[in-house]
N, CA, C and O atoms as a MOPAC input file, in Angstrom:
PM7 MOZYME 1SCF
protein

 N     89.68600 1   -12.55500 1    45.84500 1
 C     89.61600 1   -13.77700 1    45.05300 1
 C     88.22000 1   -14.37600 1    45.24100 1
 O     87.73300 1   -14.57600 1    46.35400 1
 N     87.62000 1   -14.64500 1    44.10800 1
 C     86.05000 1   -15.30800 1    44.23200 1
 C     86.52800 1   -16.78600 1    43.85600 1
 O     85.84300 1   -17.64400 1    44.41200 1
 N     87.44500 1   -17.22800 1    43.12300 1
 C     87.50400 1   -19.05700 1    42.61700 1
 C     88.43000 1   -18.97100 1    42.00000 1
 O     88.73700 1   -18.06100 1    41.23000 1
 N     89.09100 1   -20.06800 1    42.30300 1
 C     90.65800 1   -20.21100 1    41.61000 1
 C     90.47800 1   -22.22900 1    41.07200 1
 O     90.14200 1   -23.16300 1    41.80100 1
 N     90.86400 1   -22.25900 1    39.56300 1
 C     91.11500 1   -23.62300 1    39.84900 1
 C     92.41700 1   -23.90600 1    40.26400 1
 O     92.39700 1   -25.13100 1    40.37600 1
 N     93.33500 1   -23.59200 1    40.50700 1
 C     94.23000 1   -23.86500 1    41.38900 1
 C     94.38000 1   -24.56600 1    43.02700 1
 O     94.07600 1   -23.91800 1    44.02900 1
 N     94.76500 1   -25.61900 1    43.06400 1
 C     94.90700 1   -26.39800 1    44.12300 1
 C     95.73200 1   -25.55900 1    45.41600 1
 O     96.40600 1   -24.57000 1    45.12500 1
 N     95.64800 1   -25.94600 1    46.61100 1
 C     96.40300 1   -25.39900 1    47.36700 1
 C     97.64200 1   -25.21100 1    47.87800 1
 O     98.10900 1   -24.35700 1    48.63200 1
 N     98.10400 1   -26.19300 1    47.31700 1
 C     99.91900 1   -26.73500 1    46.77000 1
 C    100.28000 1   -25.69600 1    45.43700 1
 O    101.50500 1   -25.62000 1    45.53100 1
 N     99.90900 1   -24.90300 1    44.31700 1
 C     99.57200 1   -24.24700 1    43.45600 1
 C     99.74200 1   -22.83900 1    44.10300 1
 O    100.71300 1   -22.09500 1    43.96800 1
 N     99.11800 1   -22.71500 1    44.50500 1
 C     98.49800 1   -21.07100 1    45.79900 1
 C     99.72200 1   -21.22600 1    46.91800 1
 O    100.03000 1   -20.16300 1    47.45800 1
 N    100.33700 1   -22.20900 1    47.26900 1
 C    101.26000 1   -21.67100 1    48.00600 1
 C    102.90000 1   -21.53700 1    47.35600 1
 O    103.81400 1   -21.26000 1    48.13300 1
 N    103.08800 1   -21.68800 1    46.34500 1
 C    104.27800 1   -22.13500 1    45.42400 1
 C    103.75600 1   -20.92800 1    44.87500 1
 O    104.73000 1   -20.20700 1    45.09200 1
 N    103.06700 1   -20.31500 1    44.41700 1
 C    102.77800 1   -18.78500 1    43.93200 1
 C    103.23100 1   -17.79200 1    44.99800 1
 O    104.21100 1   -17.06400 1    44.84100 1
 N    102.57400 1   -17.79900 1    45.93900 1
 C    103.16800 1   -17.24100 1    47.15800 1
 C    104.02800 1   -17.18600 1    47.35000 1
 O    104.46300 1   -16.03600 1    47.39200 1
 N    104.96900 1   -18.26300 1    47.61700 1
 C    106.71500 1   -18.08400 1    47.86200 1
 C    107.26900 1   -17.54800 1    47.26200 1
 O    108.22300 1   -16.86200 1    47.62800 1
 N    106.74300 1   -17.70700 1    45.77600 1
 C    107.54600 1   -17.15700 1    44.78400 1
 C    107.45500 1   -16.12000 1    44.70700 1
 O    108.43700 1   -15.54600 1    44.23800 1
 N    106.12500 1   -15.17800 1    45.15300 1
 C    106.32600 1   -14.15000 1    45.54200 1
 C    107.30000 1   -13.49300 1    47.03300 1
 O    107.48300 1   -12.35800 1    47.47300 1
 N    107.63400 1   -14.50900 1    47.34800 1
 C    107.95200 1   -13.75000 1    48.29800 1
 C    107.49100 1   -14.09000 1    50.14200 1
 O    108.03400 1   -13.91400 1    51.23300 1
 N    106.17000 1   -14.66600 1    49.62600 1
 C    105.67000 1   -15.19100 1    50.86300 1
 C    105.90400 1   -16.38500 1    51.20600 1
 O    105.18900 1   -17.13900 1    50.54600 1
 N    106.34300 1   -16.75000 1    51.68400 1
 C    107.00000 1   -18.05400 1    52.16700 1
 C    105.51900 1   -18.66600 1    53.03200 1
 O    104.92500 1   -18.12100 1    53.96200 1
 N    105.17800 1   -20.10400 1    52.27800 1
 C    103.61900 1   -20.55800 1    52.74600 1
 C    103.14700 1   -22.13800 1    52.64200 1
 O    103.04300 1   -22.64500 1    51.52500 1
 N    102.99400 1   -22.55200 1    53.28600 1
 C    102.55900 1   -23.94400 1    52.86300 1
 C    101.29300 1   -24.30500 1    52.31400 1
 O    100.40900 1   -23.46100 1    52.16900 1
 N    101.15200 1   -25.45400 1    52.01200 1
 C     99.76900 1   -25.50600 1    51.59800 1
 C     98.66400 1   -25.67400 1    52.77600 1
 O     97.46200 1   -25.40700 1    52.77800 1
 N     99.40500 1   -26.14700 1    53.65100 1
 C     98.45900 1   -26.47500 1    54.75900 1
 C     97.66400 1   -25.11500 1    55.20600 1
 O     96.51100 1   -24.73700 1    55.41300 1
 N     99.25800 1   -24.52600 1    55.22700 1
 C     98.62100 1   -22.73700 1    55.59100 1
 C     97.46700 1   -22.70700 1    55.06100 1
 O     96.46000 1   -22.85900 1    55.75300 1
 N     97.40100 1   -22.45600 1    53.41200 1
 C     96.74900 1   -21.75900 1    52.60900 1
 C     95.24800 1   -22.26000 1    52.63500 1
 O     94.19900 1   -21.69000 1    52.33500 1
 N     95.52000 1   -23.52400 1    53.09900 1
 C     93.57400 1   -24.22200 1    53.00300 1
 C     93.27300 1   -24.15900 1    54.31700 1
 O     92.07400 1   -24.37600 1    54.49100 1
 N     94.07800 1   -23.87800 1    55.66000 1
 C     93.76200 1   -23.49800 1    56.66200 1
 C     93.31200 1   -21.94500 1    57.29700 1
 O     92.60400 1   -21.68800 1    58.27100 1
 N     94.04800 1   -20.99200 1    56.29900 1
 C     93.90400 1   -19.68300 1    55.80300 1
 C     92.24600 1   -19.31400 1    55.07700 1
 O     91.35500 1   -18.53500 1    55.41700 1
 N     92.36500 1   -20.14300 1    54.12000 1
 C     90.99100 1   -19.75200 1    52.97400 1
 C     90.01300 1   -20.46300 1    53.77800 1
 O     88.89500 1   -19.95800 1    53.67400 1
 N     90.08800 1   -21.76600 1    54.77100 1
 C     88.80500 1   -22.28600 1    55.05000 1
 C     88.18500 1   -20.59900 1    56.48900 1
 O     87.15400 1   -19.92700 1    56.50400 1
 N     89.34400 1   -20.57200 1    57.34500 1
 C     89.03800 1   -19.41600 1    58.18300 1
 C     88.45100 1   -18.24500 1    57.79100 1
 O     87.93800 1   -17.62300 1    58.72100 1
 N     88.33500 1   -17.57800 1    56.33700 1
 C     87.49400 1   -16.67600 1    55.39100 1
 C     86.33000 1   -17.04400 1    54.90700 1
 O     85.68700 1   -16.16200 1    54.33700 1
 N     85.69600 1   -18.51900 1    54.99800 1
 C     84.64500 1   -19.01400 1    54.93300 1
 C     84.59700 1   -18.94600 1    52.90900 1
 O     83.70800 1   -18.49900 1    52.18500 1
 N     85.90300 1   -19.57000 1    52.54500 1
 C     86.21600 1   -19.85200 1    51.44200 1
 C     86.19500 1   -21.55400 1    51.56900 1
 O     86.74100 1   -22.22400 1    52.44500 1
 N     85.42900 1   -22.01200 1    50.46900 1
 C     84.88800 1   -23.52300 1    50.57900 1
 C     85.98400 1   -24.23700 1    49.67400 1
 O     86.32900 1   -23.62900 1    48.66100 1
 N     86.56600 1   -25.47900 1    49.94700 1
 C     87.52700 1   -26.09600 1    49.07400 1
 C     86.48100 1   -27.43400 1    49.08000 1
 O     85.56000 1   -27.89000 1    49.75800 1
 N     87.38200 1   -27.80000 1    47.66300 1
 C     86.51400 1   -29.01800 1    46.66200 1
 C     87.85300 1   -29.62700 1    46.01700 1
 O     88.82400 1   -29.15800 1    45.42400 1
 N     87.42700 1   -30.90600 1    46.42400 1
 C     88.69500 1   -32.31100 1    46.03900 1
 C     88.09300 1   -32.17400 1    44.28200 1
 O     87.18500 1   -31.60300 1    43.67800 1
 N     89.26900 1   -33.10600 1    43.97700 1
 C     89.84600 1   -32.95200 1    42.31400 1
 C     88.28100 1   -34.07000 1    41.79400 1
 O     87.92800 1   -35.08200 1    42.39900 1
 N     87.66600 1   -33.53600 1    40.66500 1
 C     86.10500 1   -34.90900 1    41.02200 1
 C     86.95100 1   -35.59800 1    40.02700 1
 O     87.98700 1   -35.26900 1    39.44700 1
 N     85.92800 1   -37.04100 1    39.99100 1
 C     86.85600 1   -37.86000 1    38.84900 1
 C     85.90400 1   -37.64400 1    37.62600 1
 O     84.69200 1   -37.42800 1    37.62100 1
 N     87.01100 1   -37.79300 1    36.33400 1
 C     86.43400 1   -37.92900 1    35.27000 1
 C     86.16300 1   -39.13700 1    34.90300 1
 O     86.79200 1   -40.13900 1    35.24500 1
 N     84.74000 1   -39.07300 1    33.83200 1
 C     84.36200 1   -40.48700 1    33.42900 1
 C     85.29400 1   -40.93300 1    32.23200 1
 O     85.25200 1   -40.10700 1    31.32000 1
 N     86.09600 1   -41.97500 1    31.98900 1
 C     86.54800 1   -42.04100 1    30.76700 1
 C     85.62900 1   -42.81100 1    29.81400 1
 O     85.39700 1   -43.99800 1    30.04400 1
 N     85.14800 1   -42.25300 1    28.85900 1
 C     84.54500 1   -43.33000 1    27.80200 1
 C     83.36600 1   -43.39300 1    28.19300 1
 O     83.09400 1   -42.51000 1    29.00600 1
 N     82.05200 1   -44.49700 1    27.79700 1
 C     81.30800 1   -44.82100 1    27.96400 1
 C     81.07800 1   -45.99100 1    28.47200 1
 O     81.81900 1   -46.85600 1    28.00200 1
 N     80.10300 1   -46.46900 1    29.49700 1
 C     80.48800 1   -47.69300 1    30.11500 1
 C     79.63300 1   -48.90300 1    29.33000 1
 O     78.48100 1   -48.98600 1    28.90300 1
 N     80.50700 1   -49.57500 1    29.35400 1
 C     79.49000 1   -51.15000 1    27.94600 1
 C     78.18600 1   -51.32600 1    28.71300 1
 O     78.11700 1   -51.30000 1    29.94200 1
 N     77.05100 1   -51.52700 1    27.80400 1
 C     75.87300 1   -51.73500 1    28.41300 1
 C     75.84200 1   -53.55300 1    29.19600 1
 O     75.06200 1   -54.01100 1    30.03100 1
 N     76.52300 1   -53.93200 1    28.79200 1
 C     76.76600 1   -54.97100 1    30.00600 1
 C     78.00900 1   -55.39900 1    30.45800 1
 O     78.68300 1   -56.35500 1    30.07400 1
 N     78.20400 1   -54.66900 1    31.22300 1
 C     79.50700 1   -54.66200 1    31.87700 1
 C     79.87400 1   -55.54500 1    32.73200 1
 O     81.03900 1   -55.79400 1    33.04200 1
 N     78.65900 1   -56.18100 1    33.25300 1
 C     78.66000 1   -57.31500 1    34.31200 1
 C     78.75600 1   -58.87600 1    33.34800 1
 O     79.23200 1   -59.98500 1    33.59300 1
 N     78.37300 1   -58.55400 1    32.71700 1
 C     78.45300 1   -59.95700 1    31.88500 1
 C     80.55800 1   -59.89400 1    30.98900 1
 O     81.32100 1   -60.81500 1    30.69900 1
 N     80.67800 1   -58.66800 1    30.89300 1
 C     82.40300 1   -58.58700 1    30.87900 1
 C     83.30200 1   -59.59700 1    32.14300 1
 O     84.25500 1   -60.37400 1    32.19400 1
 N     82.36700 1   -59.03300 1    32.97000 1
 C     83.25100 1   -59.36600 1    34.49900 1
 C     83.44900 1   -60.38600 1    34.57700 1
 O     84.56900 1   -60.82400 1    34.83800 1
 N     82.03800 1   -61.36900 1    34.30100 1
 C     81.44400 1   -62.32900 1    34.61200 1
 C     82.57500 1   -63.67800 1    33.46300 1
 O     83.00500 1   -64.82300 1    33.60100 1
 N     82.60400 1   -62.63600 1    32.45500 1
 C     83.27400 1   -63.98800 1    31.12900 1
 C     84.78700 1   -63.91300 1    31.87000 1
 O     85.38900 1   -64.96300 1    31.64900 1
 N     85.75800 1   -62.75000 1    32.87900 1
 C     87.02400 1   -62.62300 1    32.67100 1
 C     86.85800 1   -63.73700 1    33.95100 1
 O     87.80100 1   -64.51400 1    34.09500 1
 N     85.77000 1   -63.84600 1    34.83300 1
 C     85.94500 1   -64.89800 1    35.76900 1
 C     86.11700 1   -66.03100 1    35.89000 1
 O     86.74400 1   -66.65000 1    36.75000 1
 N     85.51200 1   -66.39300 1    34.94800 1
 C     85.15000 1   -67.91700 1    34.11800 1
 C     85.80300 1   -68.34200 1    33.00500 1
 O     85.74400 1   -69.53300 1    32.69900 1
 N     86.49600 1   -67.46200 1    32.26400 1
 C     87.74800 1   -67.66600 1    31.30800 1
 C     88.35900 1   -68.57400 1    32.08700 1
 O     87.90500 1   -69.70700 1    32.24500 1
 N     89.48100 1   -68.13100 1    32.65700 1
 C     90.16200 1   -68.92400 1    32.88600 1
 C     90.30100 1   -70.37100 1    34.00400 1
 O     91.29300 1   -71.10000 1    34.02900 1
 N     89.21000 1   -70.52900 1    34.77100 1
 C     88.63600 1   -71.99100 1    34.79200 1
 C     88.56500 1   -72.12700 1    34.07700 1
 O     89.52900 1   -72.89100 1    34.04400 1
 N     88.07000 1   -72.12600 1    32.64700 1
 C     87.59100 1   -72.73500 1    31.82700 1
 C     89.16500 1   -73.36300 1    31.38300 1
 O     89.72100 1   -74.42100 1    31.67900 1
 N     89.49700 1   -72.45700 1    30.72700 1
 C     90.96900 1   -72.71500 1    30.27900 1
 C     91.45000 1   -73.95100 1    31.43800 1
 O     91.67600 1   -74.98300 1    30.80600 1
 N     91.70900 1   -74.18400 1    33.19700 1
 C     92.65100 1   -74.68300 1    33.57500 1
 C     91.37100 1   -76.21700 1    33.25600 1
 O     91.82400 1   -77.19700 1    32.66300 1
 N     90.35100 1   -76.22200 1    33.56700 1
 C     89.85300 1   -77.53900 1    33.42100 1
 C     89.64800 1   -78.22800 1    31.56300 1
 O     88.99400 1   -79.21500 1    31.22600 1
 N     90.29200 1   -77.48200 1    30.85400 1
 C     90.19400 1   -78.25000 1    29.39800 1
 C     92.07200 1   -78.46100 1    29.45600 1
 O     92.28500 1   -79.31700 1    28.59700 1
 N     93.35900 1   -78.07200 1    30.05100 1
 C     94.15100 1   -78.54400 1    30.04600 1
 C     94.49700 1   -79.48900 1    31.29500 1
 O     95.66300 1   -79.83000 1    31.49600 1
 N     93.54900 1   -79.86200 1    32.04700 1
 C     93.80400 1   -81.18200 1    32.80100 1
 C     93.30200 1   -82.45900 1    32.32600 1
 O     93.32300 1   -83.53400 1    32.92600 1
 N     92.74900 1   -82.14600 1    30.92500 1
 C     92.06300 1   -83.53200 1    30.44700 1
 C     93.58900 1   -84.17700 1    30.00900 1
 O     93.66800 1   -85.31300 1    29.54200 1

C-alpha cells in the first residue's frame, strides 16, 4: 500500500470483515511502526470570506445595544 484515503477506523472495519479482527488503534499503531505517515482530516474552506468581515462582527456587536438602549427610552 503506497496511500489510502481511507481513515483508520475504515482500514480496520475492512479488515474484520475480512476476517481480521483489528482496531483502529491497531492499524495507526501498525502503519506508524512501517514508517507509514498519517494526516488528520484538513478543513475545507466554505465560500469566500467577505472582504470585511470584521466590520460584520463589529455591526452583530453593536446591533443589539443599539436595539436595548432605543427601547428604554
Amino acid at each position: 500500500m503506497r496511500w489510502t484515503c481511507k481513515s483508520t477506523r475504515e482500514l480496520a472495519e475492512a479488515l474484520t470483515a475480512q476476517g481480521h479482527p483489528v482496531s483502529d488503534d491497531t492499524v495507526g499503531r501498525l502503519l506508524r511502526q512501517q514508517d507509514y505517515t498519517l494526516q488528520r482530516t484538513q478543513k475545507t474552506e466554505e465560500g469566500a470570506q467577505h472582504p470585511d468581515r470584521d466590520a460584520q462582527f463589529r455591526y452583530v456587536t453593536i446591533r443589539p445595544s443599539s436595539i436595548w438602549l432605543l427601547g428604554s427610552r
